[in-house]
Backbone as a ProteinNet text record, in pm:
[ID]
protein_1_A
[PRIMARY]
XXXXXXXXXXXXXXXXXXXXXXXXXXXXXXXXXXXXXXXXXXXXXXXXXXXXXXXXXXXXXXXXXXXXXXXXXXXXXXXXXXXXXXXXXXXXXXXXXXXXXXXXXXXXXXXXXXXXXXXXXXXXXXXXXXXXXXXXXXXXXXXXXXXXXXXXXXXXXXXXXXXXXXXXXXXXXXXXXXXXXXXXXXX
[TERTIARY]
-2383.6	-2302.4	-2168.5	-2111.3	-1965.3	-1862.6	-1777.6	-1666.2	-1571.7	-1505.5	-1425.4	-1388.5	-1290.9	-1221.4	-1359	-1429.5	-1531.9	-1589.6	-1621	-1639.5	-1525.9	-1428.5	-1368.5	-1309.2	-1345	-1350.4	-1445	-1485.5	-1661.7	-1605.2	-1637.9	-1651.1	-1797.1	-1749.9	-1909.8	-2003.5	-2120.9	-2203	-2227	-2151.4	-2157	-1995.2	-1915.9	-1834	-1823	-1802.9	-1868.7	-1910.3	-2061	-2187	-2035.2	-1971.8	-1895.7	-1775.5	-1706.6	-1633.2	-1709.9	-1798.5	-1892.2	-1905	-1978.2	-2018.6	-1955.2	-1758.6	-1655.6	-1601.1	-1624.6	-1555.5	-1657	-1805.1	-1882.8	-1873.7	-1792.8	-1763.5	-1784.6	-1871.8	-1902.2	-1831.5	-1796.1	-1600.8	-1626.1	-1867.3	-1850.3	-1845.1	-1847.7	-1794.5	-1654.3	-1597.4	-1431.4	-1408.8	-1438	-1377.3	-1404.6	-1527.6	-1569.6	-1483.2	-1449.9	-1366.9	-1218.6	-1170.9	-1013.2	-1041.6	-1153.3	-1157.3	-1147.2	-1198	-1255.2	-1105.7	-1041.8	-894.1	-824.3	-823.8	-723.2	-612.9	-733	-638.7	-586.7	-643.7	-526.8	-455.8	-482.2	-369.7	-215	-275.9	-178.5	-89.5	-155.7	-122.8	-17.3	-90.6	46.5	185.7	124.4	277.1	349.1	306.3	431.1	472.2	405.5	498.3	546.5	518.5	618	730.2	697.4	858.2	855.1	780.8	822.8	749.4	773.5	681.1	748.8	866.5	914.1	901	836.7	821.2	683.7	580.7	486.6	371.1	386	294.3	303.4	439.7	461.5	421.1	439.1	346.8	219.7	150.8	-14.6	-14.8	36.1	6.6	-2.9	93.7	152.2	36.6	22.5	-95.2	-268.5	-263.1	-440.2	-407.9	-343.5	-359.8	-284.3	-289.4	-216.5	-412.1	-428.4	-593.8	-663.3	-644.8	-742.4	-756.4	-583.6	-575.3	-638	-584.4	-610	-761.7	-861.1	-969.2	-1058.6	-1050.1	-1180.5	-1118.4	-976.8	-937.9	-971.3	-990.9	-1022.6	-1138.9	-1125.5	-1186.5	-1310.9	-1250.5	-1322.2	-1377.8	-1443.8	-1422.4	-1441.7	-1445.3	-1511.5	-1375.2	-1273	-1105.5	-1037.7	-1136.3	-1077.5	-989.7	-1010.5	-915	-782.6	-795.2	-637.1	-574.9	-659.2	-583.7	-511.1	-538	-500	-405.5	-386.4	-254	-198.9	-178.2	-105.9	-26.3	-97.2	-77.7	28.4	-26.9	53.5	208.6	180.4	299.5	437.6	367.4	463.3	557.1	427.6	506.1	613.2	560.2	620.8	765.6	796.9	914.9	981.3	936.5	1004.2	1093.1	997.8	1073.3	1158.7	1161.8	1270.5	1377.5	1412.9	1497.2	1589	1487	1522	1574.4	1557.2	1617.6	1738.5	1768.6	1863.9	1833.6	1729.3	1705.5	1642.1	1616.5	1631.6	1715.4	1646.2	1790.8	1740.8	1853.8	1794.5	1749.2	1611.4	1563.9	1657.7	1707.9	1764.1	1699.8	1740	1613.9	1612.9	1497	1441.5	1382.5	1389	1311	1193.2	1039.8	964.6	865	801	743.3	612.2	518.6	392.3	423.9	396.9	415.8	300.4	296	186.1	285.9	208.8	256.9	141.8	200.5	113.3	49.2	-93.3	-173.2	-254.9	-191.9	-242.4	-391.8	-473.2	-597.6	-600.5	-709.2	-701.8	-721.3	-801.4	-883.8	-709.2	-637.6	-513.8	-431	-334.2	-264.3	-135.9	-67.5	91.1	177.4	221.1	302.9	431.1	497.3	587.7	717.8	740.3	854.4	787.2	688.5	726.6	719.4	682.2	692	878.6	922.9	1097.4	1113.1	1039.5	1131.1	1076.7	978.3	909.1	1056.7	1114.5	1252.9	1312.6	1337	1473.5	1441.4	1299.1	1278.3	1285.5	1333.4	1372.2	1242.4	1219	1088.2	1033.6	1056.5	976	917.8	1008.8	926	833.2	822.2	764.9	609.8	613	502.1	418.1	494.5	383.6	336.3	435.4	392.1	238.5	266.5	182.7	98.4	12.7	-46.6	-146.8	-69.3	-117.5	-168.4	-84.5	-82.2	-180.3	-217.6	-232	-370.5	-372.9	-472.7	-579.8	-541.8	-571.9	-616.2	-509.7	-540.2	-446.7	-556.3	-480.7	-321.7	-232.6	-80.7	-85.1	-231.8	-278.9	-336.1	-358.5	-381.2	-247.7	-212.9	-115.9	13.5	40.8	93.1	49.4	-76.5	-164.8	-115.9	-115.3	-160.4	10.5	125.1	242.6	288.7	247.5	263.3	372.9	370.4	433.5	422.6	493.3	461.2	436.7	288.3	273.9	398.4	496.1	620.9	644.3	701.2	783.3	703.5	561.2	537.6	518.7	518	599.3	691.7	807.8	922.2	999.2	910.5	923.7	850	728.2	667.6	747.9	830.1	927.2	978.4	1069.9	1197.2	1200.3	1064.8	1006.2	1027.2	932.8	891.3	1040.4	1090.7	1241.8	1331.2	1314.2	1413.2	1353.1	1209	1160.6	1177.9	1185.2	1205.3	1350.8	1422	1576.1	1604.1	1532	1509.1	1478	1295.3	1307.9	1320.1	1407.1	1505.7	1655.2	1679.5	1866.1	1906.8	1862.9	1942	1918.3	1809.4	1792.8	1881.3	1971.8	2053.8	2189.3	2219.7	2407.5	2395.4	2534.8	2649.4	2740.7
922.6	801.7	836.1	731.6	790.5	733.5	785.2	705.4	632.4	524.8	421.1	523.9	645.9	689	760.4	839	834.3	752.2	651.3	536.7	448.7	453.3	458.8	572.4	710.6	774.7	827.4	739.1	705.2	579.2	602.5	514.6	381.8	269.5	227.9	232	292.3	323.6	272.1	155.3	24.3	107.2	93.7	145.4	241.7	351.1	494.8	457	422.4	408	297.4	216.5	151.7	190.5	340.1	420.8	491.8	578	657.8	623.8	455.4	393.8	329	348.5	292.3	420.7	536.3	719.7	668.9	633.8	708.9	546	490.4	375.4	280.8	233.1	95.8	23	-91	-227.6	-310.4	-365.8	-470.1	-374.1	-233.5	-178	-127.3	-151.2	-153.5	-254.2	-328.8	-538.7	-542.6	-489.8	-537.9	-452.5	-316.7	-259.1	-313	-348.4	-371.4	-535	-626.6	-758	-735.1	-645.3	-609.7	-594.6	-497.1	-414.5	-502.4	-576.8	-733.3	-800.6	-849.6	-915.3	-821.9	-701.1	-610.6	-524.5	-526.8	-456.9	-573.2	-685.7	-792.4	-819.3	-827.3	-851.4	-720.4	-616.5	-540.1	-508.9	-540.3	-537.7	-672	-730.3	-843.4	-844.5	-810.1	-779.6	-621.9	-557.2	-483	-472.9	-537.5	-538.3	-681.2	-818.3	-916.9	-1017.8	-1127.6	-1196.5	-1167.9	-1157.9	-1221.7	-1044.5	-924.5	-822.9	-793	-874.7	-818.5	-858.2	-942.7	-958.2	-839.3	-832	-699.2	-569.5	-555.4	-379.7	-387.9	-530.3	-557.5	-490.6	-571.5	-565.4	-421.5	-327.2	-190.1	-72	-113	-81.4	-97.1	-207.3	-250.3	-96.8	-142	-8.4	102.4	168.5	294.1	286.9	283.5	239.9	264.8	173.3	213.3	325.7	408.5	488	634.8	626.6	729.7	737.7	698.5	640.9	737.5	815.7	890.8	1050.7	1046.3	1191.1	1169.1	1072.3	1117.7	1131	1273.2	1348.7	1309.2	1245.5	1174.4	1023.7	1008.7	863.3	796	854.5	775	765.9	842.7	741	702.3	635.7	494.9	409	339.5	290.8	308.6	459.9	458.9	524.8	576.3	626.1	493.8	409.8	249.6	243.2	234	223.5	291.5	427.1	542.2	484.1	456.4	430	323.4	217.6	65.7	127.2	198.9	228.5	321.6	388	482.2	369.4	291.4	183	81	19.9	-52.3	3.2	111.4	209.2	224.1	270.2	266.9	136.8	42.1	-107	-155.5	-126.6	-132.9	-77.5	41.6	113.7	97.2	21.3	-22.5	-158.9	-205.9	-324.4	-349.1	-231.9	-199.5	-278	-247.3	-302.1	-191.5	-55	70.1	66	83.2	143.2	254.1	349.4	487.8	460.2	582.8	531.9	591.6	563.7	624.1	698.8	835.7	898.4	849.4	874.3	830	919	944.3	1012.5	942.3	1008.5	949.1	946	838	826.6	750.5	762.3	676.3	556.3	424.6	277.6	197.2	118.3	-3.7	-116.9	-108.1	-260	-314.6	-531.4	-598.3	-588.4	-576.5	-542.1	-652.2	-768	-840.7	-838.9	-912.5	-923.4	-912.3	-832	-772.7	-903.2	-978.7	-1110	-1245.1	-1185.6	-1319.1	-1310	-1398.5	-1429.9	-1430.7	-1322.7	-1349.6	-1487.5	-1529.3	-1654.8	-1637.6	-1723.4	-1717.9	-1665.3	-1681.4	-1611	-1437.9	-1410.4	-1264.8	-1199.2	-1311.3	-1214.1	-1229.7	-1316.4	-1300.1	-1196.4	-1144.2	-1064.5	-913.7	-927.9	-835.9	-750.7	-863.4	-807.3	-765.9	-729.7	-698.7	-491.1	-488.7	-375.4	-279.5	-175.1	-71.4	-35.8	-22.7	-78.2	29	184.7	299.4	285.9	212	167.9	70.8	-38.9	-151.3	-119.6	5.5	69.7	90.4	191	286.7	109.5	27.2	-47.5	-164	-196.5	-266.6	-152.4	-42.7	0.5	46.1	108.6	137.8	8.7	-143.5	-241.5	-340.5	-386	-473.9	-431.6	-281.1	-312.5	-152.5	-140.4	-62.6	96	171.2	300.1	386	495.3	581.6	619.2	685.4	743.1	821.9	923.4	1010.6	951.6	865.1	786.8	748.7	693.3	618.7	734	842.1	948	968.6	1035.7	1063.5	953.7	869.5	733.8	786.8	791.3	762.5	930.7	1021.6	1124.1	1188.7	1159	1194	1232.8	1356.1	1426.5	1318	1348.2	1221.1	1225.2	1331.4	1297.2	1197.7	1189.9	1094.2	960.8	977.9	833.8	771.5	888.7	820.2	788.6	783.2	829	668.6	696.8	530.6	429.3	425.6	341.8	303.6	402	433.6	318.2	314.1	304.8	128.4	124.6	-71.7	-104.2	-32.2	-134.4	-162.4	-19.9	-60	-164	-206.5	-324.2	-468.5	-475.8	-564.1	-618.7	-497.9	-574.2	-602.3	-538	-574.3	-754.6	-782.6	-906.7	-979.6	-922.6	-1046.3	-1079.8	-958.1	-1012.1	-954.9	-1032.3	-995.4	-982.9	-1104.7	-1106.1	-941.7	-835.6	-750.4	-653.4	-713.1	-549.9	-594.6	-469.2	-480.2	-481.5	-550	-576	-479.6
-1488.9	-1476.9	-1413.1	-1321.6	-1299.8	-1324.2	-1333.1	-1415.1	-1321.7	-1339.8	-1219.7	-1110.8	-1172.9	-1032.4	-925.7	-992.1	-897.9	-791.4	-828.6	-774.9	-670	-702.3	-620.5	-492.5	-513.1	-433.4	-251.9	-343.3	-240.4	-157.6	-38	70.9	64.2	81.4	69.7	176.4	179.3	305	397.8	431.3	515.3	628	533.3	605.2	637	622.2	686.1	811.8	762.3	891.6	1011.9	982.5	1055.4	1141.9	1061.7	1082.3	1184.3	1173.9	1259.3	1426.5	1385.7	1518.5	1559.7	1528.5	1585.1	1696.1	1605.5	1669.8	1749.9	1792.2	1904.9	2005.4	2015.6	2127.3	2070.2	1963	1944.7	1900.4	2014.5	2024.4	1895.4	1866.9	1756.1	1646.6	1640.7	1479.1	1470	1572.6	1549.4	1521.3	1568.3	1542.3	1376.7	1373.4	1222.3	1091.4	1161.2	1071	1046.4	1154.9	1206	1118.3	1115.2	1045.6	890.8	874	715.5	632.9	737.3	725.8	704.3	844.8	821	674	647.6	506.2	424.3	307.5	249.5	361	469.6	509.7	534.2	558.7	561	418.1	312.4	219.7	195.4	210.1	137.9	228.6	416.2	479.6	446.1	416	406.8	274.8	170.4	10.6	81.9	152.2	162.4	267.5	359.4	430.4	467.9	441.1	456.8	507.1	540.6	645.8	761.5	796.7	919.4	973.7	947.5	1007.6	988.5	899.6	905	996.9	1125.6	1213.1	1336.5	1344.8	1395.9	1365.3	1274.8	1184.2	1202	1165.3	1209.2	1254.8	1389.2	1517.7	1560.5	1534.3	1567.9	1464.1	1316.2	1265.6	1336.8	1428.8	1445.1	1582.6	1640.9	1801.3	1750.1	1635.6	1552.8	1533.9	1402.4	1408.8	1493.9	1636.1	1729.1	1784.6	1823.1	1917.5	1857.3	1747.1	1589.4	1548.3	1526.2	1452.6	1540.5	1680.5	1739.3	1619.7	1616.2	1547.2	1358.5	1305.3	1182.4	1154	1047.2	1050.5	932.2	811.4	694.5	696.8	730.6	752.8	606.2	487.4	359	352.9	390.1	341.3	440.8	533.8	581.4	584.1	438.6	396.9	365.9	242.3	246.9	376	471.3	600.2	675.6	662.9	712.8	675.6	497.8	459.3	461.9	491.9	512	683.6	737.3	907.8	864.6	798.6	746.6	708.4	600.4	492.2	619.8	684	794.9	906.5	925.2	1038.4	957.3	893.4	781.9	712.2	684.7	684.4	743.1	906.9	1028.3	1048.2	1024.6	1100.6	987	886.3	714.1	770.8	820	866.5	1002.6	1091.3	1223.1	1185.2	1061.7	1049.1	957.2	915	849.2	658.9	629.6	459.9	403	449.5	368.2	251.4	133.8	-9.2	-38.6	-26.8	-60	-221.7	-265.5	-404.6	-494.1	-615.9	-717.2	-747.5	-788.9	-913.6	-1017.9	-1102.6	-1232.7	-1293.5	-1387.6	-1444	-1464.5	-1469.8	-1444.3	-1602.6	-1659.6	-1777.8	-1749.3	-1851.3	-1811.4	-1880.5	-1768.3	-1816.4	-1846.2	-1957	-1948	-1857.6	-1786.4	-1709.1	-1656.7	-1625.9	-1573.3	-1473.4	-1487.3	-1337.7	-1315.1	-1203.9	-1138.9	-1108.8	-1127.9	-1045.6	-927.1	-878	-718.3	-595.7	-684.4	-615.5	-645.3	-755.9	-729.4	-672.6	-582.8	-472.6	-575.8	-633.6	-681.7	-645.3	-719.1	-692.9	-694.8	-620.9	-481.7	-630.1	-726.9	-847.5	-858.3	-871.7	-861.3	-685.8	-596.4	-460.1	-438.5	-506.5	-497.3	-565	-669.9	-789.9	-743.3	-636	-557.1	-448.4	-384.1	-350.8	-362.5	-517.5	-580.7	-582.2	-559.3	-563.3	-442.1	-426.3	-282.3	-232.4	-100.1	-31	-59.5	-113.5	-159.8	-289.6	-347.4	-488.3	-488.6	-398.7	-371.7	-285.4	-224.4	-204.5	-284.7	-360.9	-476.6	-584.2	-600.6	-708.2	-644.4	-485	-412.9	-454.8	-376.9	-380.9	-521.2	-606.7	-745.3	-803.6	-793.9	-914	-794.6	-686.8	-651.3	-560.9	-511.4	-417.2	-530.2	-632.2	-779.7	-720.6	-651.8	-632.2	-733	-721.3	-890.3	-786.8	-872.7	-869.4	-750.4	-794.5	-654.6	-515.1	-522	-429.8	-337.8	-437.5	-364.4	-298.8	-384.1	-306	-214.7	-170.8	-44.8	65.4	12.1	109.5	169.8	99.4	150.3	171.4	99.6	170.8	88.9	-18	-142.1	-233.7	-272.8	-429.9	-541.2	-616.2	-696	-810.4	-839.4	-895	-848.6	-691.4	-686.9	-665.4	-697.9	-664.6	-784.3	-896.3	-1067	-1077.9	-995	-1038.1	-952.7	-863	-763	-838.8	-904.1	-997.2	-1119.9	-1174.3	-1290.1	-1240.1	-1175.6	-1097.8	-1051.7	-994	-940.4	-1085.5	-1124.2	-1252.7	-1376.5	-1362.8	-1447.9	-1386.3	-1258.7	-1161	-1220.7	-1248.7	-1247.7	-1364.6	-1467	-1602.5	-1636.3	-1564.3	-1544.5	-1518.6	-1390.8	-1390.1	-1408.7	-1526.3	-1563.3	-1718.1	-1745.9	-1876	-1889.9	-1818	-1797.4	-1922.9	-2020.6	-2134.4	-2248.1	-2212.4	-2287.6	-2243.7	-2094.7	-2023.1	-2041.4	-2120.2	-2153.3	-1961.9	-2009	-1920.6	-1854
[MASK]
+++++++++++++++++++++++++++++++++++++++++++++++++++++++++++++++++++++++++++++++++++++++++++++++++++++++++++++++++++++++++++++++++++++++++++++++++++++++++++++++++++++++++++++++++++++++++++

């Protein structure tokens, strides 16, 4: 039997086989990968750097993707190689736009926190309260809480000691509860 993370480590054989016969020329198993990709990759650039930058990153993500996709080497992580591509561009243009906050350190602790359903569309009070968080923390928390990759994952994906992608998880999630109970934070 295998246990969730297993299972999630595995590519599903559809995609692979789609990955494969995208590296050896084939345009309808790129379309179909780059369609598939589409929506979570959408979803997490615009909770992470916005709407009004995230048609641009797509955009800069789908031909990152294309140009990239004959050199990788695994194709069963596909996926998080996408968001890895996503998360790099997405950073870049945070920075070029001047809404970088450098992260605080935190010391880093294991949290129970709320984990959204993968299939629900957050409503428009926590994608505000989604803001309040520094776009390195707002990564690890998209990634880990919304699209459900383990800590290690989501390091890989961004290219980060999974310290700090505790420590950035620490860190979202302490902003969030800041906000949304002011009345528990001295003054």
């Amino acid at each position: 039997m295998q246990t969730r993370t297993q299972v999630k480590e595995t590519a599903p054989p559809e995609q692979t086989l789609l990955v494969l016969l995208a590296q050896a020329g084939d345009r309808a198993a790129l379309e179909e990968l780059l369609r598939v990709s589409y929506a979570p990759l959408r979803r997490y650039i615009t909770r992470l750097a916005g709407a009004d930058l995230a048609e641009d990153i797509l955009q800069e993500t789908s031909l990152q993707i294309f140009r990239k996709l004959p050199f990788l080497r695994e194709p069963a992580v596909f996926r998080p190689w996408t968001f890895r591509i996503a998360s790099r561009i997405a950073f870049s243009h945070l920075k070029r736009a001047s809404r970088w906050h450098p992260l605080e350190d935190a010391p880093p602790e294991d949290l129970a926190v709320l984990n959204p359903s993968l299939g629900e569309l957050p409503d428009e009070a926590f994608l505000t309260l989604l803001d309040q968080v520094s776009p390195a923390s707002r990564a690890v928390l998209l990634l880990h809480y919304q699209h459900d990759l383990s800590l290690e994952e989501s390091a890989a994906i961004l290219e980060i000691p999974i310290g700090t992608a505790k420590s950035r998880l620490h860190y979202g999630v302490t902003t969030l509860r800041k906000h949304l109970n002011p009345e528990r934070n001295p003054a």
